[in-house]
C-alpha positions in Angstrom: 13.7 -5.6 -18.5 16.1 -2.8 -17.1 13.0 -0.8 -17.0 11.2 -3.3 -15.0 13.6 -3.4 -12.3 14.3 0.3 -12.1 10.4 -0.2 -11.0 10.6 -2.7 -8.2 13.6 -1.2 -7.2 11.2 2.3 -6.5 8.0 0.7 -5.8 9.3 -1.7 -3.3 10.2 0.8 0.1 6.4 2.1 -1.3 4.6 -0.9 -0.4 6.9 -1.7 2.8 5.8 1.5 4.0 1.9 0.1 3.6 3.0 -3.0 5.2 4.3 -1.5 8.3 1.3 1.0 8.4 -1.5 -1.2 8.5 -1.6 -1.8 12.3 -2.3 1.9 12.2 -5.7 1.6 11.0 -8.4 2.1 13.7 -11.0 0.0 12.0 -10.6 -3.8 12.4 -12.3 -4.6 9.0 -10.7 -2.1 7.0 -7.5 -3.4 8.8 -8.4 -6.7 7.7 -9.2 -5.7 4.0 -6.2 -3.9 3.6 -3.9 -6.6 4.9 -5.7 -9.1 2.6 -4.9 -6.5 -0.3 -1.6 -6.5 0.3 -0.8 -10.0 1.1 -2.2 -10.9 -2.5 -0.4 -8.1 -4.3 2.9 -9.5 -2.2 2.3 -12.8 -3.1 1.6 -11.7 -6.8 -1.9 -12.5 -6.9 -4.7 -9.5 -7.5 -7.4 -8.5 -5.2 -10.8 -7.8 -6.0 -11.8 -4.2 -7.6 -13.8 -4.4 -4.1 -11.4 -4.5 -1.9 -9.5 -2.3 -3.3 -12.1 0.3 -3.4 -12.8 -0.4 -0.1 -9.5 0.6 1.0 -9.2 3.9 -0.9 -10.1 6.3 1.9 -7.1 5.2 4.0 -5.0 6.8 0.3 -6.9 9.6 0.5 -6.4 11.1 4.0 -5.3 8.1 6.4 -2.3 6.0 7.2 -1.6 5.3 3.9 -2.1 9.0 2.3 1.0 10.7 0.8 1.0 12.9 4.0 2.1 9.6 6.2 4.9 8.8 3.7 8.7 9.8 3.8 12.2 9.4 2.7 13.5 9.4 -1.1 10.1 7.9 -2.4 8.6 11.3 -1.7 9.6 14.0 -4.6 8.5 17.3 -4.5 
């Protein structure tokens, strides 16, 4: 259990960061996708392997690449 929370604890400012980055995507659909992924995985529900594949560019080299991130959840 301590494991688990040690977890939420890191992955939490992780996926506020998303949150608070998806008005930054250009493309009104892939907006629209990725808010729809993260509103499920907030609400604990799971989105389709689709949409999440849809959304991988913007982890690759958009707003939610490792470039766009900061603070103590980045370790080099």
């Amino acid at each position: 259990m301590e494991f688990q929370t040690e977890r939420l604890t890191s992955y939490q400012p992780v996926f506020r960061h998303l949150q608070l980055n998806v008005e930054d995507i250009k493309d009104p659909k892939l907006r629209a996708t990725a808010q729809s992924v993260l509103s499920q995985l907030g609400s604990g529900s799971h989105p389709s392997v689709r949409e999440i594949m849809t959304i991988k560019p913007l982890f690759e080299y958009d707003v939610f690449g490792l470039k766009s991130m900061h603070g103590p959840h980045i370790v080099s």
